[in-house]
C-alpha positions in Angstrom: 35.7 -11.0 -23.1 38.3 -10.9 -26.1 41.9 -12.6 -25.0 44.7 -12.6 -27.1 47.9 -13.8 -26.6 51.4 -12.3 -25.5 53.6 -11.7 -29.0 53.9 -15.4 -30.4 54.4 -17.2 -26.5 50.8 -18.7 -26.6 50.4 -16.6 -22.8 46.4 -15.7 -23.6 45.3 -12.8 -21.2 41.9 -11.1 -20.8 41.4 -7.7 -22.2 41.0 -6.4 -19.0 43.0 -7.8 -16.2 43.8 -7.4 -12.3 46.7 -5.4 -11.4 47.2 -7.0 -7.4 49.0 -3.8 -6.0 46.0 -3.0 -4.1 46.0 -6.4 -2.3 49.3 -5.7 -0.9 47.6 -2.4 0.8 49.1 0.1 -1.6 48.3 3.9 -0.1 46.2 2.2 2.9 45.1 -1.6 4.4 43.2 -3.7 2.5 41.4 -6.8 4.3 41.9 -10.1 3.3 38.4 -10.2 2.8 38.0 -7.4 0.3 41.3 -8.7 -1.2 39.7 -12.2 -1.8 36.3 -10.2 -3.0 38.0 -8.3 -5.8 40.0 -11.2 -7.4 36.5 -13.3 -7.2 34.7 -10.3 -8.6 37.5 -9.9 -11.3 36.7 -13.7 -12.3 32.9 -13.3 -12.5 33.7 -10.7 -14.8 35.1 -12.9 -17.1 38.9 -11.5 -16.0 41.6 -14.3 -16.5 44.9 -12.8 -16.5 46.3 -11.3 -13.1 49.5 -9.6 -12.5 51.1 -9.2 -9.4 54.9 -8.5 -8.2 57.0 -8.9 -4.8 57.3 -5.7 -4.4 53.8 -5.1 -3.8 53.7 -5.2 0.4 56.6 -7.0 0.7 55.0 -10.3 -0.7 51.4 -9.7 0.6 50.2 -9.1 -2.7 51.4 -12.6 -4.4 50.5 -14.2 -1.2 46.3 -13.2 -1.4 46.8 -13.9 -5.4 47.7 -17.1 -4.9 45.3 -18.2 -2.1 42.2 -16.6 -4.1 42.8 -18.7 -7.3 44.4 -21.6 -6.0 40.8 -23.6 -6.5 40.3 -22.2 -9.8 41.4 -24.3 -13.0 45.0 -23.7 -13.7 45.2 -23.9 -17.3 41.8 -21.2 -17.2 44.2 -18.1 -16.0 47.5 -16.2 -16.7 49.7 -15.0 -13.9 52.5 -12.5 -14.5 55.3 -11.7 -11.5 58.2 -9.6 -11.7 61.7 -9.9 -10.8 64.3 -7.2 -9.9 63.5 -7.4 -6.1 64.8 -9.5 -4.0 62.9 -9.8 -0.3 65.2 -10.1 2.4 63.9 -10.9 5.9 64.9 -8.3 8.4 65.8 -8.7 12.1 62.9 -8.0 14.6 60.4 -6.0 13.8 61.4 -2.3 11.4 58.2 -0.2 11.4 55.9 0.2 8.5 56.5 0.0 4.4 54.8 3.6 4.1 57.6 5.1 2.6 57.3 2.8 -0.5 54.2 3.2 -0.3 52.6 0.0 1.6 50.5 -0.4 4.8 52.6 -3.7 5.4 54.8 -4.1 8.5 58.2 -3.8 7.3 59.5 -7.6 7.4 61.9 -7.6 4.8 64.0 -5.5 2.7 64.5 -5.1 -1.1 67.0 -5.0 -2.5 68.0 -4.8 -6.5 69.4 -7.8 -8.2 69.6 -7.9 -11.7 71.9 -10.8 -12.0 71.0 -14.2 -13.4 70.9 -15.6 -9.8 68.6 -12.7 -8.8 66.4 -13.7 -11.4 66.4 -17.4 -10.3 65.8 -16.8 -7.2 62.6 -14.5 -7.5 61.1 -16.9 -9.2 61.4 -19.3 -6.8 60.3 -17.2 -4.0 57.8 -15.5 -6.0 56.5 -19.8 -6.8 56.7 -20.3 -3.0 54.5 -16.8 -1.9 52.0 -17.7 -4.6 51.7 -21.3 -3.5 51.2 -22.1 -7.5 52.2 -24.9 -9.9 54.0 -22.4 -12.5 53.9 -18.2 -13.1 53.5 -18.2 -16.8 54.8 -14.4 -17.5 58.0 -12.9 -15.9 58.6 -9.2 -16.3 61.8 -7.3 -15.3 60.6 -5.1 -12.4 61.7 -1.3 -13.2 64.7 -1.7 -14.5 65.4 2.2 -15.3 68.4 2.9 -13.2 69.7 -0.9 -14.1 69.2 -1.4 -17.9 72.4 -2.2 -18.6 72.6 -5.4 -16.2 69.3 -6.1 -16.7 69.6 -6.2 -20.6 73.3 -8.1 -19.9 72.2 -10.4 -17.3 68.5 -10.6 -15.9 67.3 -11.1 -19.6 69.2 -14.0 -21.1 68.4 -16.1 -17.4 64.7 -15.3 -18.3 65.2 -16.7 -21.8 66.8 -19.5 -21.2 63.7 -20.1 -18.3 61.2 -19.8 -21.3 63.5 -22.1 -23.1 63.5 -24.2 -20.7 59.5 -23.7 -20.2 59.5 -22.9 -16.2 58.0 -19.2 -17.6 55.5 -19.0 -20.9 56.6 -15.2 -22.0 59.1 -12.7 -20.8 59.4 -8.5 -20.9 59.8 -5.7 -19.2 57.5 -3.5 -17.0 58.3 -0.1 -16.6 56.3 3.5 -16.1 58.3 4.8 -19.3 58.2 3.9 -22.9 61.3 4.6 -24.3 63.0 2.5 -22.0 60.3 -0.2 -23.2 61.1 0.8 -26.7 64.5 -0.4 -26.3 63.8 -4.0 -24.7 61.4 -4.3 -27.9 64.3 -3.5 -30.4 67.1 -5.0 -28.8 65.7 -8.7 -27.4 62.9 -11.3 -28.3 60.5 -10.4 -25.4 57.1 -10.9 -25.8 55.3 -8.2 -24.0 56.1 -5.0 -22.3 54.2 -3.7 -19.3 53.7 -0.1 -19.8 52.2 2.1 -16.9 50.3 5.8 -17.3 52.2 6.4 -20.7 49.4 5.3 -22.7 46.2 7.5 -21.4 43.9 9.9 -22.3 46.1 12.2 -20.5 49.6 10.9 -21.9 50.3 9.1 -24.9 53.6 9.3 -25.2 53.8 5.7 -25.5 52.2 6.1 -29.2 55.5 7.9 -30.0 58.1 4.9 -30.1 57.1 2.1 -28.3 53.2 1.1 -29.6 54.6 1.1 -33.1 57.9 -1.0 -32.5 55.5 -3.0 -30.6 53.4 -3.0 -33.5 55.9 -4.1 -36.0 57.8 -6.7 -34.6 54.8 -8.2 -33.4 55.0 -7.7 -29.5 52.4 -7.1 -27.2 51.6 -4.0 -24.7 49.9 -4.2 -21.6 48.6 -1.0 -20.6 48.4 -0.3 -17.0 47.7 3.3 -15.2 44.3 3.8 -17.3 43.4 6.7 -14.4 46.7 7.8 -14.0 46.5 6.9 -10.2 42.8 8.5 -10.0 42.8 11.9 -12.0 40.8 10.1 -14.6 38.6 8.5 -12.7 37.5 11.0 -10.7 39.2 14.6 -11.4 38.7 17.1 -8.9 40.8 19.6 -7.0 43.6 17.3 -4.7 43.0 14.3 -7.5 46.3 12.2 -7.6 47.9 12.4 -10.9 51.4 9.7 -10.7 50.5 9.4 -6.9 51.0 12.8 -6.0 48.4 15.7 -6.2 47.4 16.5 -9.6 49.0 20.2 -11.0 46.0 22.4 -11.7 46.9 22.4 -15.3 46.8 18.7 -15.9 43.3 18.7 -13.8 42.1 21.2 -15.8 43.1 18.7 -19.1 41.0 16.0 -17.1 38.0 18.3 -16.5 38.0 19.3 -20.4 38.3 15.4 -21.3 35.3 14.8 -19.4 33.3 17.5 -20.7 34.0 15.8 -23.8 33.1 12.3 -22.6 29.9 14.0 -21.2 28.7 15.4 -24.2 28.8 12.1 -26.1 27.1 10.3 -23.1 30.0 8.2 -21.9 31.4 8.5 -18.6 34.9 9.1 -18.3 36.2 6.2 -16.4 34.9 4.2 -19.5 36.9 6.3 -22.3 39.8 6.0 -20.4 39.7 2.1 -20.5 39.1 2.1 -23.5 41.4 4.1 -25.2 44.7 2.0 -25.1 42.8 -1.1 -26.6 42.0 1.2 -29.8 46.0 0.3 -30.5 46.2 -3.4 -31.8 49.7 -3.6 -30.0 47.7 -3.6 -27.0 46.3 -6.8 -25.1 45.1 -6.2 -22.3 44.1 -3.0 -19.7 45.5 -3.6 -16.3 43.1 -1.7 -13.8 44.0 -2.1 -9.7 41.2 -2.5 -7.4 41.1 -2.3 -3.6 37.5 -4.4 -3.3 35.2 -6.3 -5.5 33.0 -2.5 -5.6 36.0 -1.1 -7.9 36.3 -4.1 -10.1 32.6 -4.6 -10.7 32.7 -0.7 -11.3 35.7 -1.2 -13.8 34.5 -4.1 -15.4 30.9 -2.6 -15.8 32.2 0.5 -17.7 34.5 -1.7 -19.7 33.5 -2.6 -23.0 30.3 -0.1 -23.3 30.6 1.5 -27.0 32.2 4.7 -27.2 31.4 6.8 -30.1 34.4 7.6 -33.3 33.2 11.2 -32.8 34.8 11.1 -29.5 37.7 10.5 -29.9 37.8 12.9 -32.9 36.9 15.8 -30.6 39.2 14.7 -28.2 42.0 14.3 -30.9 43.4 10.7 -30.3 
C-alpha cells in the first residue's frame, strides 16, 4: 500500500487509514472484541496509520487503540490524537454520552481548552489513555468556534512540542475547509484533517484548501469518504452528516451510483478513491465498527476505476 509522508515532518501514513471513532461506540456499542478485530483487520490489510481523539467516548476510543497495537513494532505505525478537549472526571455516575453522540457512560466532561496548558495536558492524558511510548501527529480538535485562541495559543505550544520532538507533525482537523485553508496559509503545519468536504458528493474542499495544500506543500487527509453512510449505501433514511439524508442529495447519490454501475465499479470503491486522485492528499481515513467493515473497505480500495468515470461524473 503507497505511504507518503505528512508535508516535510517525515510522519509516513498508509493511504488508507483507521479512523477509531467507532471504537469509542459512536451511534451504538461496540465490543472490545470487535474493536480489537477491526484494528487487527486494518493491519492485515497493510493499514499503518491510525487516528484516534479523546473525544471519541470519553477516552474509550484511544484506550482500545492503544491496547490493540501495543505489541506491534512502534516505529511500523503512525498515531494521530487531537487536542481541544479536555476530560474531566465527573462526580458519581451522569447517564450516558448519547447526546454527543457516544454509547459510553458519561464519566467525564469536556470541556474546551485552547490554551498552551490545554494543549500540554491532552497530550499527556491522551499518552496515558493510549498506554504508548510517543503520538507522532497532534491535530487541533475542531477548532471553528475557537480559531482565534487556537491560532494564538494552542498552535505555537504544538510547535514548540515538534520542536522539541515529543509530536512528529502538527495541523488541524476540522469538517470545513476554509477554516483549514486558513491554518495552511497562516502557520507551518504539516497536515490538515479534512472531514466530508472532499467527496463524491462535496468537493468544496477542491475550492481553497486542496490547492493551498498543494502549493505550500502540505498534506490532506481526507476523512468522511461516505459522508456518514449516504455513499455507501444510499437509500431512503441514509445518513448524510449524521442526520437523514434530504431527498435531493439521495437522489445525487443514486445518480452517482448509476454511474459507478455502468462502468462496473461499485460505489463504495469510487468514493474511496476519489480524494486520493488530488496529490495534496495522503491518506483516506475510513471508520469501522468491526473487522467486516474494514476488510470490506480495504477490499474495495485500490480496485481500478476507469478515467471515463469520473468524466461522466464530472470530477
Amino acid at each position: 500500500m503507497r505511504v507518503t509522508q505528512l508535508g516535510g515532518s517525515g510522519c509516513a501514513v498508509s493511504a488508507l487509514s483507521l479512523g477509531a471513532a467507532g471504537l469509542g461506540n459512536l451511534l451504538g456499542e461496540v465490543s472490545d472484541a470487535d474493536a480489537r478485530e477491526a484494528v487487527d483487520a486494518a493491519w492485515e490489510a497493510g493499514v499503518r496509520y491510525f487516528d484516534t481523539a479523546p473525544h471519541y467516548g470519553l477516552g474509550l476510543s484511544e484506550r482500545r487503540l492503544g491496547e490493540a497495537l501495543r505489541d506491534r513494532p512502534r516505529d511500523a505505525y503512525t498515531v494521530s490524537t487531537k487536542v481541544g478537549r479536555v476530560l474531566e472526571p465527573l462526580d458519581g455516575p451522569a447517564g450516558d454520552d448519547l447526546a454527543e453522540g457516544f454509547a459510553v457512560p458519561a464519566t467525564h466532561r469536556r470541556r474546551w481548552d485552547f490554551s498552551a496548558d490545554g494543549v500540554r495536558r491532552g497530550i499527556e492524558d491522551s499518552l496515558a489513555r493510549l498506554g504508548l511510548d510517543r503520538i507522532d501527529a497532534v491535530f487541533l480538535h475542531d477548532p471553528d468556534d475557537h480559531a482565534e485562541q487556537a491560532l494564538r495559543e494552542a498552535y505555537p505550544a504544538l510547535e514548540r512540542l515538534r520542536a522539541e520532538g515529543v509530536v512528529r507533525a502538527i495541523g488541524a482537523g476540522m469538517n470545513h475547509a476554509e477554516p483549514l485553508a486558513r491554518f495552511i496559509r497562516e502557520t507551518d503545519v504539516d497536515a490538515v484533517l479534512c472531514a466530508g468536504r472532499y467527496s463524491l458528493l462535496d468537493q468544496r474542499a477542491a475550492d481553497v484548501l486542496l490547492p493551498e495544500a498543494a502549493a505550500r506543500g502540505r498534506s490532506v487527509i481526507v476523512g468522511g469518504v461516505f459522508n456518514s453512510g449516504l455513499l455507501a449505501d444510499p437509500r431512503p433514511g441514509a445518513p448524510y452528516d449524521y442526520a437523514a439524508a434530504p431527498p435531493a442529495l439521495l437522489e445525487r447519490a443514486l445518480r452517482i451510483k448509476a454511474v459507478c454501475e455502468r462502468h462496473g465499479v461499485p460505489l463504495r470503491t469510487a468514493a474511496l478513491a476519489f480524494p486520493l486522485r488530488h496529490p495534496a492528499v495522503a491518506s483516506v481515513l475510513v471508520g469501522a465498527r468491526s473487522g467486516t467493515e474494514v476488510r470490506d473497505a480495504a477490499g474495495r480500495f485500490g480496485r481500478p476505476v476507469p478515467q471515463a468515470l469520473w468524466e461522466e461524473l464530472g470530477v
